[in-house]
N, C-alpha and C positions, 0 to 999 in steps of 0.2 A: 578569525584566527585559525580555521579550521578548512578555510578554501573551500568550501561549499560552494558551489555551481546549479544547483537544483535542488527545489524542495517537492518533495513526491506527497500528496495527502491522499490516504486512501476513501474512493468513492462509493457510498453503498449503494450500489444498484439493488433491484429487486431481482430476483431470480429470471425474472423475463428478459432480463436484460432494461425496461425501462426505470426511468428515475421518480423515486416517490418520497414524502416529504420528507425524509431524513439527505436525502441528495440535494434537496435545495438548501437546507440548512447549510451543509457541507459545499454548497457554491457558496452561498452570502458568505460563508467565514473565509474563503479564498480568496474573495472580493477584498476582503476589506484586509487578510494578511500581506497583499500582493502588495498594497501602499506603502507596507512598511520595509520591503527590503527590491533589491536590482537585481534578481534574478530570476530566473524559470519559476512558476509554481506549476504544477503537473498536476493528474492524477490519477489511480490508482487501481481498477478495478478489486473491492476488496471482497466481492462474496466467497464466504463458505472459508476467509480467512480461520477467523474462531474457530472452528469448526474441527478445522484442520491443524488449529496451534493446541485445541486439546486432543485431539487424534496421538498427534506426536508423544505430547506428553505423556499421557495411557503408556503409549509404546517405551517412553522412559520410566514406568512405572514410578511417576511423584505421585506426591500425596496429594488428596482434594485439595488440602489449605496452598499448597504450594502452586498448583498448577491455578487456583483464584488469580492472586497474585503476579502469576507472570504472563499469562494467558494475553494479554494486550501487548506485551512488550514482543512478544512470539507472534501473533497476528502480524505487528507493525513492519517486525522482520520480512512474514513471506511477501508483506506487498511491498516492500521494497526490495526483495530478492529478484521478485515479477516483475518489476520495470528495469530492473537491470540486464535479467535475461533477454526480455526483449530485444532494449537497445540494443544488446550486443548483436543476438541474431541478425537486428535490421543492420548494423553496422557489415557483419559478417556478407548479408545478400546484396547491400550497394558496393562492395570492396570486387563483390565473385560479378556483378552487371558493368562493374566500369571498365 
């Protein structure tokens, strides 16, 4: 009901950039979401999300209890803010190549 076209799961790499066993986890449950709907599943590079969604916060001056609480909903935000920029960018450099 909502026209969703792509589901974005964010991937936690290890800071080297390789994948370790919390990445595999996060494949097997992509595996097994993809069966249940018809569209894109993607993902996400998510390091230093957290990180970064209590950064913010700080900068909003909330309270510990507060920024607990929202801290994953803010995370989920920046990695789907990151694949939307992408996409656009890439959209942006096949529009300027064609």
């Amino acid at each position: 009901s909502y026209g969703v076209s792509e589901v974005v799961i964010g991937m936690p790499f290890n800071m080297d950039g390789s994948e370790g066993f919390k990445a595999d986890i996060v494949r097997k449950f992509t595996e097994t979401f993809k069966k249940y709907v018809d569209i894109p599943v993607l993902h996400e590079d998510e390091r230093l999300t957290t990180a970064q969604a209590h950064r913010s916060m700080l900068e909003g001056d909330l309270s510990r209890g507060k920024r607990k609480k929202r801290v994953d909903a803010i995370a989920a935000q920046l990695i789907l803010q990151t694949y939307l920029d992408r996409k656009r960018i890439k959209k942006e450099m096949d529009q300027r190549n064609a």
